[in-house]
N, CA, C and O atoms as a GROMACS GRO file, in nm:
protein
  128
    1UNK      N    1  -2.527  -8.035  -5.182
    1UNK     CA    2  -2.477  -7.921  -5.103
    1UNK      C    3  -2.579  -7.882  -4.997
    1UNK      O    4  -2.532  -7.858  -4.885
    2UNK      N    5  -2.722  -7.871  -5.015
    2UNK     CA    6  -2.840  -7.824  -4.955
    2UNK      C    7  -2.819  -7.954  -4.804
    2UNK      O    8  -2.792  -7.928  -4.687
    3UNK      N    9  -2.843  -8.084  -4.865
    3UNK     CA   10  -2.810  -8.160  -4.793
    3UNK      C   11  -2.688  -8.162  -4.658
    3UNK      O   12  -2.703  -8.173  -4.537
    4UNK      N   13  -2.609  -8.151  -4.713
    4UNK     CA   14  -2.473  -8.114  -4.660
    4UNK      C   15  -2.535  -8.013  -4.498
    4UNK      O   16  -2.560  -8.043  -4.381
    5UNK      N   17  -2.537  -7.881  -4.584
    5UNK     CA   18  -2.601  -7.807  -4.467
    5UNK      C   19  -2.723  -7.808  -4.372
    5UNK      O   20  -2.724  -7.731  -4.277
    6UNK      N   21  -2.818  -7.885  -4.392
    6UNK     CA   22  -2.905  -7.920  -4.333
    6UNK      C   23  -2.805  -8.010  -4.201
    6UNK      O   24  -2.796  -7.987  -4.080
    7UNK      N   25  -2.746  -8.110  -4.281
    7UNK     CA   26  -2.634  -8.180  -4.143
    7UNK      C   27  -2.611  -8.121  -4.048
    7UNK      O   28  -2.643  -8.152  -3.933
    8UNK      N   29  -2.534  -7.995  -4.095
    8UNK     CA   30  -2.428  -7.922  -4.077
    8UNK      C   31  -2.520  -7.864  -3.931
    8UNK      O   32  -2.497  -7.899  -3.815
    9UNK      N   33  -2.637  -7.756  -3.981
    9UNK     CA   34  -2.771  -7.728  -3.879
    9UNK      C   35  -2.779  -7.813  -3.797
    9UNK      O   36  -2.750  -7.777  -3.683
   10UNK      N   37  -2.814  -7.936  -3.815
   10UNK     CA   38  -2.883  -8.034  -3.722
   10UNK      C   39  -2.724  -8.030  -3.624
   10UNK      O   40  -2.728  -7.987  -3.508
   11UNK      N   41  -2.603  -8.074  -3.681
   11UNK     CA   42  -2.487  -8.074  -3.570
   11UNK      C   43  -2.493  -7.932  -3.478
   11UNK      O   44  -2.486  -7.921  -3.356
   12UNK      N   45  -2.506  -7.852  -3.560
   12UNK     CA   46  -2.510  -7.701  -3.500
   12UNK      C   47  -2.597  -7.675  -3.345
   12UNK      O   48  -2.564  -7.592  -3.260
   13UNK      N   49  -2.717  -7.771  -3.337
   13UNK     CA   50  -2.823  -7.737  -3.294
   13UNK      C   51  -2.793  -7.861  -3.150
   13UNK      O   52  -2.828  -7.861  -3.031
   14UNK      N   53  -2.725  -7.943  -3.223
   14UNK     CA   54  -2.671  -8.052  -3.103
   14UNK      C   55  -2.547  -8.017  -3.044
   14UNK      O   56  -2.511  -8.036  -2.928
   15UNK      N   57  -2.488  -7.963  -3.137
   15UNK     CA   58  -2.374  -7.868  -3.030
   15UNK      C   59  -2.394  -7.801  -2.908
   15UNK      O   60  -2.339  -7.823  -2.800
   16UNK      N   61  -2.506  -7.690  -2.946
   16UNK     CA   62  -2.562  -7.616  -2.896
   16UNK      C   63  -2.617  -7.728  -2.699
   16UNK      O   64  -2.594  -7.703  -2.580
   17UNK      N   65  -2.661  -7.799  -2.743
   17UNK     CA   66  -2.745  -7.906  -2.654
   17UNK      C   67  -2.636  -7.921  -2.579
   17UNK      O   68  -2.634  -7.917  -2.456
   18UNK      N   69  -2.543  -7.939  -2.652
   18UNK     CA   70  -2.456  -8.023  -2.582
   18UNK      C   71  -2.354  -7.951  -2.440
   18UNK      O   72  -2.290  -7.993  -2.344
   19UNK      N   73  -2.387  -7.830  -2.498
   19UNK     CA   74  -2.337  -7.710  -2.429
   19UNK      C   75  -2.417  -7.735  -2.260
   19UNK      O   76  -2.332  -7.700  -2.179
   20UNK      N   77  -2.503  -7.767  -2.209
   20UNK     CA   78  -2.570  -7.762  -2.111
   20UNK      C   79  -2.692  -7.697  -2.090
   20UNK      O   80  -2.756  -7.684  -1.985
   21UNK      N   81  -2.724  -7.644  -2.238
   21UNK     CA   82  -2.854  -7.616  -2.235
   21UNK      C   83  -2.993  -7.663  -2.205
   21UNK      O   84  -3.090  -7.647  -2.129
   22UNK      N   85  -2.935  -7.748  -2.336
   22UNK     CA   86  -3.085  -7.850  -2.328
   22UNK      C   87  -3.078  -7.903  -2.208
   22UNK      O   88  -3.166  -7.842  -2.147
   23UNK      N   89  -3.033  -7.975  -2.138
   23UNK     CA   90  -3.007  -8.054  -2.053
   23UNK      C   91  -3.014  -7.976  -1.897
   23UNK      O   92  -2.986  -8.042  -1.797
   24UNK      N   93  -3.057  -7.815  -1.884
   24UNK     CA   94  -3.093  -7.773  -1.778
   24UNK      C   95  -3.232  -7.723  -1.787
   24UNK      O   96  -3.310  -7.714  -1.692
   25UNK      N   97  -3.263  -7.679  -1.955
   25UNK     CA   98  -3.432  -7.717  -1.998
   25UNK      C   99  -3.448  -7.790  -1.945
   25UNK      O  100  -3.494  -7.754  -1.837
   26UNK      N  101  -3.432  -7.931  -1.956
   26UNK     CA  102  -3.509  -8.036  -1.948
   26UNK      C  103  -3.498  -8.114  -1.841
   26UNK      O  104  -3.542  -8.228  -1.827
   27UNK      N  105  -3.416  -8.028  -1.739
   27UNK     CA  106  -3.459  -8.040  -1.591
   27UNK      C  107  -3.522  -7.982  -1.537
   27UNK      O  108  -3.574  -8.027  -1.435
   28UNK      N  109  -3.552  -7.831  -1.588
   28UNK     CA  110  -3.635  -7.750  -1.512
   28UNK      C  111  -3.783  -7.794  -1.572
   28UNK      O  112  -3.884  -7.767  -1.507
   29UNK      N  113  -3.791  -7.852  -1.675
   29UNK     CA  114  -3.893  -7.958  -1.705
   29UNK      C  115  -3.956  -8.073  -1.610
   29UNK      O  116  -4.071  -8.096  -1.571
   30UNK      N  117  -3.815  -8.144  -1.586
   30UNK     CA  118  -3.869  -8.268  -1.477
   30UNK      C  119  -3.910  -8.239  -1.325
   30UNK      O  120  -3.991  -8.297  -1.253
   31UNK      N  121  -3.799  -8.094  -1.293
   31UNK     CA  122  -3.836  -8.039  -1.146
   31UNK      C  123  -3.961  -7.975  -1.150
   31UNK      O  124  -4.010  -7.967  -1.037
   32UNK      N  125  -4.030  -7.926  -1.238
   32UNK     CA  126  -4.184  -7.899  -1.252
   32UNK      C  127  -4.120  -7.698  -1.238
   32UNK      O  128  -4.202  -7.606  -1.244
   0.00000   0.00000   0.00000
């Protein structure tokens, strides 16, 4: 079950990414 939800987090957290977050972090990263 513990297992399970740890997944569950990790999808949660890539959802999240997937949203356009990470991915404007980590341009305002590359644009300095």
């Amino acid at each position: 079950m513990q297992k399970r939800l740890h997944k569950m987090s990790k999808i949660e957290k890539l959802g999240k990414c997937g949203n356009g977050l990470c991915t404007a972090i980590l341009n305002t990263h590359i644009n300095g």
